[in-house]
C-alpha positions in Angstrom: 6.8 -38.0 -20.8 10.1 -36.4 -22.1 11.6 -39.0 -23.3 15.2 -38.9 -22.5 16.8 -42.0 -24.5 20.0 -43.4 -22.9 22.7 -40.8 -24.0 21.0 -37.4 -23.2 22.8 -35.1 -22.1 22.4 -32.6 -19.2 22.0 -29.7 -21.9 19.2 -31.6 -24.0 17.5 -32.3 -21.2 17.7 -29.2 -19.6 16.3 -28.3 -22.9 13.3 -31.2 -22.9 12.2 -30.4 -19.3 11.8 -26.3 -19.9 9.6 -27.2 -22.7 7.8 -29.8 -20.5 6.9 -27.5 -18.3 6.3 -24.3 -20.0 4.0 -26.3 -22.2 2.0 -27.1 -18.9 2.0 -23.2 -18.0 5.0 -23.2 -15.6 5.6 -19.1 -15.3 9.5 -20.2 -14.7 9.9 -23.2 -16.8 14.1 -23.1 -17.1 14.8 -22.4 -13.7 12.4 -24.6 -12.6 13.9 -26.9 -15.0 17.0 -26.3 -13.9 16.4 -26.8 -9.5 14.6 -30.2 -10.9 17.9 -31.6 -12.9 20.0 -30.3 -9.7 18.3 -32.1 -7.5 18.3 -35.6 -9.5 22.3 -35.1 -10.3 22.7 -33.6 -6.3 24.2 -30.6 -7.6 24.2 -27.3 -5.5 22.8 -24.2 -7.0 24.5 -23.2 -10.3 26.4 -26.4 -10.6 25.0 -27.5 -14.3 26.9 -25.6 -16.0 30.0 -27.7 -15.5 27.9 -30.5 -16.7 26.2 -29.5 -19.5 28.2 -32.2 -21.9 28.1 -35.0 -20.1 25.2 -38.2 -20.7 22.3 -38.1 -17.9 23.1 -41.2 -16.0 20.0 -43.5 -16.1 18.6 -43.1 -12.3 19.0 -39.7 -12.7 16.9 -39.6 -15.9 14.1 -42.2 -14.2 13.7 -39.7 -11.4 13.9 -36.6 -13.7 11.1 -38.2 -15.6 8.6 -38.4 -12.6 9.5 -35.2 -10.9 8.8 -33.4 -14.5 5.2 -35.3 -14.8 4.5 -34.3 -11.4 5.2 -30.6 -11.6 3.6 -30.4 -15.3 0.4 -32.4 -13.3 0.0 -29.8 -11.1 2.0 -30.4 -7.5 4.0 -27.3 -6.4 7.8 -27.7 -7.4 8.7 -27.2 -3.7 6.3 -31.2 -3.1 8.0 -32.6 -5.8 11.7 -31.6 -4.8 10.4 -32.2 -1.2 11.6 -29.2 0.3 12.0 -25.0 0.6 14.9 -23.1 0.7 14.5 -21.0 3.7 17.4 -18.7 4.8 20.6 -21.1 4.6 17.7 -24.0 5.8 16.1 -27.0 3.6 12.7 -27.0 5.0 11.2 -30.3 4.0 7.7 -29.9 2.6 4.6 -32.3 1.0 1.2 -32.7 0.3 -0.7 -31.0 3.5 2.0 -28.1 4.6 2.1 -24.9 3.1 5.5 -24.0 1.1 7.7 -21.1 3.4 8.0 -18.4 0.8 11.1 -15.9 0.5 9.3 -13.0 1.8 8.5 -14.9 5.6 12.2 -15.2 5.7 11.8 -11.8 5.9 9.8 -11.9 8.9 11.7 -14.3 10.4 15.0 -12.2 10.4 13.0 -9.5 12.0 11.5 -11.6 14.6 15.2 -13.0 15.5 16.5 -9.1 15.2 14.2 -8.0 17.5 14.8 -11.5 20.4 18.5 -11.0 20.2 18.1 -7.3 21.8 15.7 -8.6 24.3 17.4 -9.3 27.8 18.1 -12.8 28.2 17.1 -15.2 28.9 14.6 -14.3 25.7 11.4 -16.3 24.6 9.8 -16.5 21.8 6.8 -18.0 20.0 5.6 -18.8 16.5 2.5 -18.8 16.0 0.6 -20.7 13.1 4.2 -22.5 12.3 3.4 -24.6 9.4 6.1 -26.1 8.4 8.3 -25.3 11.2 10.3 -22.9 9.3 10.3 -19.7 11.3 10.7 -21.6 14.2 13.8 -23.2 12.7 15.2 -19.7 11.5 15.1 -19.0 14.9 16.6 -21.4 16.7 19.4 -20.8 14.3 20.0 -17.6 14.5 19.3 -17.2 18.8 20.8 -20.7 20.2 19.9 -19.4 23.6 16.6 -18.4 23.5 13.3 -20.3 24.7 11.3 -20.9 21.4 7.8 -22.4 21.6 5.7 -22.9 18.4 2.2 -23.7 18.0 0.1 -25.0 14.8 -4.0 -26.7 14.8 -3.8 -28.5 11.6 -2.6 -31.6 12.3 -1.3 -32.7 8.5 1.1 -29.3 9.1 1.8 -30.2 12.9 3.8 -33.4 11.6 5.6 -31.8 9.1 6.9 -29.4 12.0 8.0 -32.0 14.1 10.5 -33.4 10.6 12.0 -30.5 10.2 12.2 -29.2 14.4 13.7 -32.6 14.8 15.9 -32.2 18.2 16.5 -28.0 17.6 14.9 -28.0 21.3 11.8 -26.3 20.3 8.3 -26.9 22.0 6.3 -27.7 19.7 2.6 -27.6 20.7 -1.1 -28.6 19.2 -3.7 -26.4 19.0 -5.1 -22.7 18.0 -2.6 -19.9 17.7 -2.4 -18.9 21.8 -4.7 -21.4 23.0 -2.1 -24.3 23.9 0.7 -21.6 25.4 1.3 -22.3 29.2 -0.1 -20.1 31.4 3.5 -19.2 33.0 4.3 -17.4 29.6 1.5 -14.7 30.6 3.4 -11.4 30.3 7.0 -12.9 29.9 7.2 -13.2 25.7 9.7 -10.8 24.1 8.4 -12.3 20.7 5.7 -12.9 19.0 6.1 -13.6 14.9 3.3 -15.1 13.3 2.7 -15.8 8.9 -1.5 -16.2 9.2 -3.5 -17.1 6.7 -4.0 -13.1 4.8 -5.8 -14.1 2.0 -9.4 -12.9 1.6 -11.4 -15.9 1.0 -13.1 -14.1 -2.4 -9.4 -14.4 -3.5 -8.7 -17.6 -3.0 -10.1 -19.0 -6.4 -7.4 -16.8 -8.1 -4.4 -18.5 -6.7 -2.3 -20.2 -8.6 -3.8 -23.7 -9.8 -0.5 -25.7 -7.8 -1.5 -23.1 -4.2 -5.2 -23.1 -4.7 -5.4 -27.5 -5.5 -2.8 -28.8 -3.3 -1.6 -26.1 -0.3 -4.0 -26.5 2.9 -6.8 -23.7 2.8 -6.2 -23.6 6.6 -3.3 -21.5 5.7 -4.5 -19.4 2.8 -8.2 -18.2 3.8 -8.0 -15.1 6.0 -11.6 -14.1 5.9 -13.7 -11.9 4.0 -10.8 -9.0 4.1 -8.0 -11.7 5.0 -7.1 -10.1 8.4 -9.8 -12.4 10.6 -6.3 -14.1 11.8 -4.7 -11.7 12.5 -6.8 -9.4 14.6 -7.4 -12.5 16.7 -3.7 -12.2 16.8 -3.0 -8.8 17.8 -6.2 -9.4 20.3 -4.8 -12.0 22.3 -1.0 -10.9 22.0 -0.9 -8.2 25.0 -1.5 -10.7 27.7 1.4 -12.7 26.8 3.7 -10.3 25.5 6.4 -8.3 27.8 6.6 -5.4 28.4 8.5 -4.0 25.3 8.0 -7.1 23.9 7.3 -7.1 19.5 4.6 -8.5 17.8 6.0 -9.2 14.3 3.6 -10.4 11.3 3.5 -11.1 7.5 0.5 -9.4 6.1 -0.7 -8.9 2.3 0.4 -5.9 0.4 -2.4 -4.1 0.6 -3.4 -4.7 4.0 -0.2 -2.1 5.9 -3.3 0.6 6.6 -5.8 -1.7 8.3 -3.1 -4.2 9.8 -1.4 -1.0 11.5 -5.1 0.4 12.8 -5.7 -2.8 14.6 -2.4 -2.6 16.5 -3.0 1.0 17.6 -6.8 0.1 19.0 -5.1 -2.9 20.7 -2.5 -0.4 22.7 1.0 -1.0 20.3 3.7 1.4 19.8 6.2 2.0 17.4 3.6 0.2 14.8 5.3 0.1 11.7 4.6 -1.7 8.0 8.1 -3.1 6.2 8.7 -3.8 2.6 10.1 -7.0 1.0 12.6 -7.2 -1.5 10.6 -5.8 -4.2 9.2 -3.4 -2.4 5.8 -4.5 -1.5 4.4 -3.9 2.0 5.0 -7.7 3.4 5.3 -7.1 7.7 4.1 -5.3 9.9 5.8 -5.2 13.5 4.5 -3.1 16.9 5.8 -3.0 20.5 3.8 -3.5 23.9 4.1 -0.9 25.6 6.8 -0.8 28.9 
């Protein structure tokens, strides 16, 4: 425990928690430190500083107390805040759902870039949807659109249905295409999918919080981490239109072999995209007209 005795204020505790948690190997201990004390004070971003002075009321310091020995036990930051920033979107996460990353938003402006050029009335699907957050993205950014999603882990599958509440997306059970309905044969102008990309040798090296407490369902890609997706780009011709864009997050070092699987499978314009920091991150092709 910290220990914050009646009085603290924000600035000492900011203080208490960094050291909390960089003492329990937290990479980003401040600003980790920092999202935890604005989320117990319901502050927006940046808002501490106007607060620095002031005595930590005593809820806040309670709750502050047992999101700090939760994080320093172990549980991703994202569990114990109970959810993701994702675009301008709080996606709310917990134990069984993987954590949307920055990158897939990424991949989700991309996907919604390439449905708002298709002729309308446009439909799109996410595949292995998690958390719901692509899906979400989506629906945001192309109100009109016909957005299905589909997830097979069940422990995922309700934290979709949270956070797709009543955004009039079909949200349905079962193995990437497998539970699509048949009249969607040919007529999908999207396709946007984040599979599991990590080769299974690698999974031991994740991060203790990814490795312990995200599903492996969503990690393990196989031996090379692209057994999802080429069961992906397999099956994605007999649903997609014609010009219609299959849009994916891949690892960084899997552009080559992710763009050699789209060309055997009949794609054009195949290309591999960086993400912020310039790491390869997506790769996107178009079935043919």
């Amino acid at each position: 425990m910290i220990g914050l005795e009646p009085g603290t204020t924000v600035a000492d505790a900011l203080r208490r928690v960094t050291a909390r948690l960089a003492a329990a190997g937290c990479v980003s201990a401040e600003a980790e430190a920092r999202w935890l004390l604005e989320e117990v004070l319901e502050l927006p971003a940046g808002g501490l500083a106007a607060r620095r002075g002031e005595p930590l009321p005593p809820p806040a310091a309670g709750a502050l107390e047992a999101m700090v020995e939760r994080r320093a036990g172990g549980e991703p930051l994202q569990y114990v805040i109970g959810w993701a920033p994702f675009g301008s979107l709080r996606i709310e996460v917990g134990e069984g759902v993987f954590v949307p990353r920055p990158e897939t938003e990424l991949v989700a402006d991309r996907a919604a870039r390439h449905l708002r050029a298709a002729a309308g009335p446009a439909t799109a699907v996410d595949l292995c949807t998690g958390s719901g957050a692509i899906a979400c993205f989506l629906r945001e950014a192309v109100p009109d659109a016909r957005l299905l999603a589909t997830e097979v882990d069940r422990a995922a599958l309700a934290w979709a249905r949270r956070n797709l509440g009543d955004r009039d997306v079909e949200l349905l059970e079962g193995d990437l295409d497998e539970p699509l309905p048949e009249e969607l044969h040919g007529r999908i102008d999207v396709l946007v999918a984040n599979v599991p990309y990590v080769p299974s040798g690698q999974i031991p090296l994740l991060p203790h919080d990814v490795r312990v407490h995200e599903p492996p369902v969503a990690l393990d890609g196989g031996a090379e981490g692209l057994d999802v997706f080429a069961r992906v780009v397999e099956r994605a011709g007999r649903w997609l239109a014609p010009g219609g864009w299959l849009v994916c997050e891949i690892g960084d070092d899997q552009g080559d072999a992710a763009t050699a699987l789209l060309d055997k499978a009949g794609f054009e314009e195949i290309a591999v995209m960086p993400d912020l920091t310039g790491r390869i991150r997506m790769v996107e092709g178009r079935w043919p007209r």
